[in-house]
N, C-alpha and C positions, 0 to 999 in steps of 0.2 A: 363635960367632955365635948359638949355638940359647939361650948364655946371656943375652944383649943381648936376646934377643926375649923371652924372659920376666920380664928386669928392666921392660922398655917396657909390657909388659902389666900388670903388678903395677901399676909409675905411673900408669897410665891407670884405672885402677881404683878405686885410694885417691883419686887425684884426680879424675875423674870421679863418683866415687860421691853428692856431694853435688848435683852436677846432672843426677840421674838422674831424680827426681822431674818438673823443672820440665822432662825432653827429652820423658819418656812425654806429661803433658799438652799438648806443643805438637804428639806427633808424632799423638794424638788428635783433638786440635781439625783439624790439616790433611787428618788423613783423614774427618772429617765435613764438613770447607768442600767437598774434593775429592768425594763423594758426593751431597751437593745441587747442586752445580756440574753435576754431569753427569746427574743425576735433569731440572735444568731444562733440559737440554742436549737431553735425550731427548723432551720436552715440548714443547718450542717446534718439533721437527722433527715430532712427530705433528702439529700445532697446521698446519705448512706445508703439509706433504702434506697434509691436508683443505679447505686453502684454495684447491687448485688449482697449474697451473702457475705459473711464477715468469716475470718480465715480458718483452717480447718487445723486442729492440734491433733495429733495423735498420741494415743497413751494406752496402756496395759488396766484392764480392769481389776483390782484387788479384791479380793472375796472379804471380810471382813468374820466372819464366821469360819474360815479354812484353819484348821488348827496347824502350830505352830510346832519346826521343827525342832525335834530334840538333840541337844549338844552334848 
C-alpha cells in the first residue's frame, strides 16, 4: 500500500510540475482579490458605524401563544 502512495506521489509531481507555475500565480492573485475584499469590507463598516444607527422598521408584535380565533 505504502508503495501505491509513493508511485501516486511521484505522478502527481512529474505531472503537475508544469502547472506549478501558472497554480502559484492564480493562488497569488486570489490572495490579493481576498485582501482588498476584506480591507473594503473593514471600510465600509468604519464608514457605517460613523453614519449612525441603521434604519428603524416598525411592525406589530405577534403573541405566539394567543389563541386562535374560532370560525
Amino acid at each position: 500500500m505504502s508503495e501505491l502512495a509513493v508511485i501516486l506521489l511521484v505522478v502527481v509531481v512529474v505531472l503537475g510540475i508544469r502547472k506549478l507555475p501558472e497554480l502559484t500565480r492564480s493562488a497569488g492573485r486570489a490572495a490579493r482579490i481576498f485582501k482588498s475584499e476584506s480591507r473594503a469590507l473593514k471600510d465600509q463598516g468604519a464608514t457605517d458605524d460613523a453614519a449612525g444607527p441603521g434604519r428603524v422598521v416598525r411592525g406589530t408584535v405577534v403573541d405566539g401563544e394567543a389563541p386562535q380565533p374560532r370560525h
